[in-house]
N, C-alpha and C positions, 0 to 999 in steps of 0.2 A: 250119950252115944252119938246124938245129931250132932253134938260137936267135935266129936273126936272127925268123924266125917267132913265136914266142912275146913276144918284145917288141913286134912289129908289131901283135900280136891285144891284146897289153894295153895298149898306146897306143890302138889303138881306142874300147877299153871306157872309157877314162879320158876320153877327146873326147866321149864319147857322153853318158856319165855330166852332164861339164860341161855339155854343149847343153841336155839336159832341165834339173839344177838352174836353166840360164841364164834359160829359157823362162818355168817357173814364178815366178822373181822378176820376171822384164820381166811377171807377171801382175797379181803384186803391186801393182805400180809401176802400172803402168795403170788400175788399179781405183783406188789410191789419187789417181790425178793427177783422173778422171773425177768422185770425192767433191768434192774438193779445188773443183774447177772448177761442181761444181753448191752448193754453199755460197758459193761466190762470187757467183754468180748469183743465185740466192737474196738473197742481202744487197743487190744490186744492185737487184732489182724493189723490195724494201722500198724503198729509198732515193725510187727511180725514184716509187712508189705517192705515196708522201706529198709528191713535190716537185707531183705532176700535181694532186693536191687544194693547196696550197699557190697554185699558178698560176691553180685553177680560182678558188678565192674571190678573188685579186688582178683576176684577170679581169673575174669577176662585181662587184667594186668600180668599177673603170675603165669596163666598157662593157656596162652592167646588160644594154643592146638582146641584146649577144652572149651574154649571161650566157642570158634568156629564151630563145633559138634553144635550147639543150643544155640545159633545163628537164630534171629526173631526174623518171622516175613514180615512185610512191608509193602505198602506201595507209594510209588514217589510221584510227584508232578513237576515236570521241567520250566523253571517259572523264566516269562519272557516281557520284555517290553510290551504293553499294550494298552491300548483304549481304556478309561477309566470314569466312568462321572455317575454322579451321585444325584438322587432326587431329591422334592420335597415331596408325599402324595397324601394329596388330601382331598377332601370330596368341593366340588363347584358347580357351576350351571350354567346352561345356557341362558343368554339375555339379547334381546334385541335395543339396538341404538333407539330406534322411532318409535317409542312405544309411547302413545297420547291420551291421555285423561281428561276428557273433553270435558269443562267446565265452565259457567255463563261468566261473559266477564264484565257484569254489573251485579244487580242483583240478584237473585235467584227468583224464578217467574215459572208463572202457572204455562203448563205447555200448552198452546192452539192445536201444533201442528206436527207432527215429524217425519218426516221424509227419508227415514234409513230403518233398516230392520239389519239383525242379526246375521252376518253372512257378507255382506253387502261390499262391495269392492267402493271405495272410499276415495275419493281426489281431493288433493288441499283447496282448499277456500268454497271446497259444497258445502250449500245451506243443508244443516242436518234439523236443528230444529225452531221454530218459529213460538217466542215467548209471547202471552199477553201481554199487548202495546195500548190498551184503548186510555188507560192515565195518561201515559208517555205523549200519546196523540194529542187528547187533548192542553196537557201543558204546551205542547210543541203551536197549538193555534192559538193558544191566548198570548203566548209569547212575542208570536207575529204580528197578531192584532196591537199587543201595545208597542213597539217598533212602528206599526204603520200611524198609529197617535203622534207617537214622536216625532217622527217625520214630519207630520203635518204641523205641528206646533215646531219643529224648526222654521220650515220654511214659512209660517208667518213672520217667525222672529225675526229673522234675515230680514224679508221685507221692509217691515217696519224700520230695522236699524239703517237702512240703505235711506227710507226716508227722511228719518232723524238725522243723517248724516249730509244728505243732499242741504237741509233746510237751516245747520251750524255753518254749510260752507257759503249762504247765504246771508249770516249773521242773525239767522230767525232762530228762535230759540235756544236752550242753556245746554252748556256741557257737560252737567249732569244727566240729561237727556240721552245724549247720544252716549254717553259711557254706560249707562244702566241698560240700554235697548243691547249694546255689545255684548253685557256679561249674560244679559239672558240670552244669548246666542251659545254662549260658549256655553254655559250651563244644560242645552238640551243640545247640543253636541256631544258632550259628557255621556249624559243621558242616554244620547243614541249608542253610542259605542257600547254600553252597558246593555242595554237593549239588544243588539246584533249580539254580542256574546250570549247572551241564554238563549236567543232561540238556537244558536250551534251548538251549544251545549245539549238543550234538550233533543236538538238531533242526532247529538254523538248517546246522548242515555238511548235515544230511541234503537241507535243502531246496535246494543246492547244485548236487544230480544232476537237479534238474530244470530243462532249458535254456527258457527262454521267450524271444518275442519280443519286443525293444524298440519297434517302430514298428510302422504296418500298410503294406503293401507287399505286393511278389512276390516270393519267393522265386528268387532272380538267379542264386545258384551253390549248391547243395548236392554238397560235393565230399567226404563221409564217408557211410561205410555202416555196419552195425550188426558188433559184433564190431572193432571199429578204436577207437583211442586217438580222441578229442573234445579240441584243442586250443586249438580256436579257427583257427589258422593252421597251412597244410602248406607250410613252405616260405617263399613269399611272396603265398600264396595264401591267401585265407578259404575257409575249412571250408564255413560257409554265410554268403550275404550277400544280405540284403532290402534293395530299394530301393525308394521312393516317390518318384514323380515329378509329386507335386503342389505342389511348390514347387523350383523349377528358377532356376536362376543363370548369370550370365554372367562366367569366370574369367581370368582375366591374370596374367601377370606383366612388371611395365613397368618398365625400364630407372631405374638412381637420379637419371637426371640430368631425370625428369623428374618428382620429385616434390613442384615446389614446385607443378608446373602442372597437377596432375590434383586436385583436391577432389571431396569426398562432393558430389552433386547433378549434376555434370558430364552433359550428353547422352553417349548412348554408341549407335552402331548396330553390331550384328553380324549379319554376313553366315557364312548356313550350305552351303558349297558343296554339300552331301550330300542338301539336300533344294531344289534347286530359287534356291540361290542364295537362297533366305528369307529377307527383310530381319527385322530384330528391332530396336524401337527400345527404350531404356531408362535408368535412369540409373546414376551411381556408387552405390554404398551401402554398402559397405565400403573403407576403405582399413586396408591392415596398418599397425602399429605399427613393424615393425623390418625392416630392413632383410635379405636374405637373402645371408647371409657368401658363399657359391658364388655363387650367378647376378648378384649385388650387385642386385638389382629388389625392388619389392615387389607385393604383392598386389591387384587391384583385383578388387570382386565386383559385377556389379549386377544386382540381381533382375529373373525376365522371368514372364511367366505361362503356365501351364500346357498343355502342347499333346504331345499325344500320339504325333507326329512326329517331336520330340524326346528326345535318349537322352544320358543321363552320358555324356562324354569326349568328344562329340564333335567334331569340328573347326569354330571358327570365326573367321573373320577379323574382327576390332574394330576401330573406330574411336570413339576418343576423344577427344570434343571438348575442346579443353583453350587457343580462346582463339576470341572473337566479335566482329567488331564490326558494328552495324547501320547506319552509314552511314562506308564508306570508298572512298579510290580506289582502284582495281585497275586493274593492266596485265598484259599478257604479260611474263611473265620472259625470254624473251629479246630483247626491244627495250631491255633495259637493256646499257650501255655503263660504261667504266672507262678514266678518264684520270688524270693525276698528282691531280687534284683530289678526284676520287671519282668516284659515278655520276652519269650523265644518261642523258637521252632526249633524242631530239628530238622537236617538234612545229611543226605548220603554224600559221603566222601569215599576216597580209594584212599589207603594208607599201605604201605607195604604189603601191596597186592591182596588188600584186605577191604570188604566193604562193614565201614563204619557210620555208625550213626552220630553225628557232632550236633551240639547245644548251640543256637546262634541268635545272639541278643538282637531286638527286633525294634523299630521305632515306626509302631503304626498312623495311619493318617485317616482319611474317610470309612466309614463303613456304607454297604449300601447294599440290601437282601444277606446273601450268605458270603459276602466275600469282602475282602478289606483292601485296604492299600498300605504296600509297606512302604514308608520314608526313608528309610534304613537301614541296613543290616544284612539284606539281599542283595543280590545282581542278578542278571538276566544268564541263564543258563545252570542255578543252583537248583538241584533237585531235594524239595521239599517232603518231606514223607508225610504222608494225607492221610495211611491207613498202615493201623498197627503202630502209632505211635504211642499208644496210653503203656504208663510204665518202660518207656525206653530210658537208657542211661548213658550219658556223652559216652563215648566210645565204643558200647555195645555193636556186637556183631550181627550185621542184617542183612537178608537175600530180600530182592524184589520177584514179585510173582504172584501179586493180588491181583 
């Protein structure tokens, strides 16, 4: 009897089992047949779409009367000669010309002394900071000291060769005498000269420990105190760094594919979100020579004038004008269309006192935001239909009044 039971409970679980897998696939199946059926349809309204424009222009041929009753509204724009140039815009920054990294320029030396703090209005050639000199010092006095040996051991030399020379032209004594008294002359002449260079040497190491400013400026970062190594840089940080912000730039780095079309002279506006959105107008005036192996861009610089507002690094948005023309046609980029042929638009025509809408092949040039430049295919005073052209057909019947 337990086993009639126990097979009964597991036939259950096995029916049960099947029902669910059953369900889930009849889910499958449903979603899939419901795709199925809307891609059909789908296909169907295309079809459907282009037979009802197909009938409408057959229409509009056979019985213009009927065609005018279903006139499509429209709105046109009468396209004319005008102003036209196109950007590049991409993000840049401000940069200052005189920006100085003040650095020892012998060795790196324990600081004594410094005479600038952070804030500090800056003149070229102020002593900023004073390095440990007491080696330096003393090389610079032994230096001297043996220089004034020298000396004294020249001018015996002399001496004696003037009397070796006095006593040959008396026929007293040999001219090996007087030849050997000469070369030791010339020998600590040698000497001497050798001599006077290292003590100016040791005076030019000496003058080493004293750090002066290259530019005039502010004192931007003083990040060393007295008793600390003087390296120039901690890190990736300057020690001290003066900047002058009287000659100020506008920095880029622009993409290589665009640098047949950026030349020196180019307009250039940058926008400074940080002060009010700032317009800045100005031109190119550097471009870099080479190409940068990482970013693959190069550099573009154009100088702006001095304003106090303005601060190195900071963010602005550029535009680079980098193509103009003063009289072209322009339309809305999305009233252009694409068929096996290429582009068109259409536009309003009068035909036997009839407003039509005609297909006109199109040969575009710049784009630049929402609007294009057409090369071709327009003139100035063709009116362009901007609204209510999806589904127009060459010669359909259209009223304006959008």
């Amino acid at each position: 009897m337990k086993q009639i039971v126990r097979i009964s409970i597991t036939a259950m679980m096995i029916i049960s089992f099947a029902a669910c897998g059953g369900g889930a696939k009849e889910d499958k199946s449903a979603l899939g047949d419901k795709k199925a059926e809307l891609a059909k349809l789908q296909n169907e309204q295309t079809k459907l779409a282009a037979q009802i424009s197909k009938l409408e222009e057959e229409i509009a041929k056979a019985d213009p009367a009927a065609a005018a009753k279903t006139a499509k509204l429209v709105e046109v724009l009468t396209v004319a000669n005008q102003k036209f140039e196109h950007f590049i815009e991409l993000q840049g920054k401000i940069d200052a010309d005189n920006i100085s990294y003040v650095s020892p320029r012998g060795q790196p030396g324990l600081v004594k002394a410094l005479f600038i703090k952070k804030g500090d209005a800056v003149k070229k050639g102020q002593l900023l900071i004073k390095l440990d000199d007491a080696i330096i010092r003393q090389n610079i006095a032994a230096a001297k000291q043996g220089l004034e040996q020298i000396k004294t051991q020249l001018a015996f030399a002399k001496n004696l060769y003037q009397r070796q020379k006095n006593l040959w032209d008396q026929n007293i004594g040999t001219e090996v005498q007087v030849i050997s008294a000469k070369n030791n002359v010339d020998a600590l002449e040698a000497q001497l000269k050798t001599a006077e260079e290292n003590v100016k040497a040791a005076g030019e190491q000496w003058a080493t420990t004293n750090i002066y400013a290259d530019v005039n400026g502010i004192a931007d970062q003083v990040n060393v105190r007295v008793g600390e190594t003087f390296t120039g840089f901690s890190g990736n940080q300057p020690q001290i760094q003066i900047v002058n912000t009287s000659s100020l730039k506008i920095v880029a780095d622009i993409p290589e594919t665009y640098l047949a079309k950026v030349k020196t002279g180019n307009p250039v506006e940058a926008f400074i979100p940080d002060v009010n959105n700032k317009l800045i107008k100005a031109k190119v005036s550097v471009i870099s020579q080479a190409i940068n192996a990482n970013s693959r861009g190069f550099i573009m610089e154009a100088k702006i004038p001095a304003d106090a507002q303005l601060k190195p690094n900071m963010v602005a948005q550029v535009k680079i004008q980098d193509y103009a023309s003063q009289s072209a046609i322009v339309i809305p980029l999305t009233t252009i269309q694409t068929d096996e042929k290429g582009k068109f638009v259409f536009v309003l025509t009068k035909e036997n006192n009839k407003t039509v809408s005609r297909k006109k092949p199109i040969i575009i040039g710049e784009i630049y935001g929402d609007m294009v430049e057409v090369k071709a295919g327009l003139a100035a005073g063709d009116q362009v239909i901007v609204k209510g052209y999806q589904s127009l057909y060459d010669g359909q019947s259209i009223i304006t009044g959008l």
